[in-house]
C-alpha positions as CSV (number, residue, x, y, z in Angstrom):
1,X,-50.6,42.5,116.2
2,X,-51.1,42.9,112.4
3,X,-47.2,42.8,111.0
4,X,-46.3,40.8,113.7
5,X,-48.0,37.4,111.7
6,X,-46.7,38.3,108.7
7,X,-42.9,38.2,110.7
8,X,-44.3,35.1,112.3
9,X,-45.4,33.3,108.6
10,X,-41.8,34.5,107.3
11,X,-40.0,32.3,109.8
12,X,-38.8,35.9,111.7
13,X,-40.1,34.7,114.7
14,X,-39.8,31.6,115.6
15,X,-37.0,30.6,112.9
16,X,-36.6,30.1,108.9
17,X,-37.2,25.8,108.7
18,X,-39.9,25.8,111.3
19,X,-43.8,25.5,109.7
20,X,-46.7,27.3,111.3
21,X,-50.1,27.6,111.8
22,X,-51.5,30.5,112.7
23,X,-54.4,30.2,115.0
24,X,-56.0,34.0,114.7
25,X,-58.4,34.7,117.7
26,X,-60.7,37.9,117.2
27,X,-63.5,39.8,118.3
28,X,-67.0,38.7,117.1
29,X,-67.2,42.4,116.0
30,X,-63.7,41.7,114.1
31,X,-64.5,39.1,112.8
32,X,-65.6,40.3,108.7
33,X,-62.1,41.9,108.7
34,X,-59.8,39.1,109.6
35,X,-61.2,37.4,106.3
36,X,-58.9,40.4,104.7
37,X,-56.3,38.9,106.8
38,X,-56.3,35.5,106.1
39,X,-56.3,36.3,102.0
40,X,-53.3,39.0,102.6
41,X,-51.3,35.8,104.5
42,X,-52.8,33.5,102.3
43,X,-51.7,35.6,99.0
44,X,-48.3,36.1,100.2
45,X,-47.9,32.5,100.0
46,X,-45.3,32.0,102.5
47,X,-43.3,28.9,102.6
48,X,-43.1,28.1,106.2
49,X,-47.2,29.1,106.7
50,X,-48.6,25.7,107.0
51,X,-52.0,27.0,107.3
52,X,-54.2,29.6,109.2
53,X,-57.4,29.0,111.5
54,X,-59.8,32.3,112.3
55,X,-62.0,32.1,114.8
56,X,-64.2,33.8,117.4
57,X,-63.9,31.0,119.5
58,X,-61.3,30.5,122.2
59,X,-61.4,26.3,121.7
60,X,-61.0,26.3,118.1
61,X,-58.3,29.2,118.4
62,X,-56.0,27.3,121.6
63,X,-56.8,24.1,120.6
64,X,-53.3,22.1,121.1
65,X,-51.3,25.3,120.4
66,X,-47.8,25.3,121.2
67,X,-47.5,29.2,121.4
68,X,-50.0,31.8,122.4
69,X,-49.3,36.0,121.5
70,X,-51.6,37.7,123.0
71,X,-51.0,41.4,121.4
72,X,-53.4,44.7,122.8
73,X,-55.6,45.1,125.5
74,X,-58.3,47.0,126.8
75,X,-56.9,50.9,126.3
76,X,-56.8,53.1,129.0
77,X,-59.7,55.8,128.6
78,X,-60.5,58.9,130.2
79,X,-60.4,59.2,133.8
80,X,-58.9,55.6,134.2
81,X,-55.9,55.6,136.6
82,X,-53.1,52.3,136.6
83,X,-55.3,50.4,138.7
84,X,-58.7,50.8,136.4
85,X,-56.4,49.4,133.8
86,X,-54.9,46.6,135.3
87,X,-58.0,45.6,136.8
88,X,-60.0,45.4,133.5
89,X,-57.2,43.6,131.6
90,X,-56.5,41.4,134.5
91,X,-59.7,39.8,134.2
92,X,-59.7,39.8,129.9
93,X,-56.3,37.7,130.6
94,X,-57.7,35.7,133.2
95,X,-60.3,34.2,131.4
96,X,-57.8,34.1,128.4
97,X,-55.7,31.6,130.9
98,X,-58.2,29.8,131.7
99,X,-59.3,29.0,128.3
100,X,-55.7,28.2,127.6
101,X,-55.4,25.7,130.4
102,X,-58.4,23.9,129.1
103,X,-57.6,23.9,125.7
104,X,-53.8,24.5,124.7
105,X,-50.9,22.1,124.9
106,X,-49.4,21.7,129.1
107,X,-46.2,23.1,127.2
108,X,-47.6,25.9,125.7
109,X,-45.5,29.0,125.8
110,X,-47.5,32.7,126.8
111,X,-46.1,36.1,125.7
112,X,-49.0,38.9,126.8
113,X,-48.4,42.2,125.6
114,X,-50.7,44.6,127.2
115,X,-51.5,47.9,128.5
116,X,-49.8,48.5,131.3
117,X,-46.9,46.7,129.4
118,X,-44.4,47.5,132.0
119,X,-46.7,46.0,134.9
């Protein structure tokens, strides 16, 4: 998910006269690292970034967003078979949805990209 926000902030994405905000949800445990991130965007000083919002929480992050990415999932481990997987990521999205239904824009538009990705 890392290059994809600096194609996102460039207008590669989502077109060159259209401002963004990125809303950037991580892990608690991520959390000391996506400071890095938000300086790296911030430094690159990109005309169409509007701003950026890290969080750990899912109601600051979906808060009246009009696009959600949802890049990586759990990773398939040792002695996991398809259905392990999809059963463990099923339930990380689902509650992902959920907080989106309660918190995002009725119009909001959902891309997942996940392990299985083909599924």
């Amino acid at each position: 998910g890392y290059s994809l926000l600096f194609r996102i902030a460039s207008g590669e994405m989502l077109g060159r006269d259209q401002p963004v905000i990125l809303h950037l949800l991580e892990i608690p445990f991520g959390e000391a690292s996506m400071k890095g991130l938000v300086m790296e965007l911030e430094d690159s000083a990109f005309p169409l970034l509007a701003g950026v919002v890290p969080t750990v929480d899912p109601k600051v992050a979906y808060k009246d967003i009009d696009v959600a990415i949802f890049v990586g999932a759990f990773p398939r481990r040792k002695g996991m078979d398809r259905a392990d997987l999809l059963k463990k990521n099923a339930g990380i999205f689902k509650g992902a949805g959920a907080d989106l239904n309660k918190y995002a824009k009725k119009t909001v538009k959902v891309l997942v990209v996940g392990n299985p990705a083909n599924t």
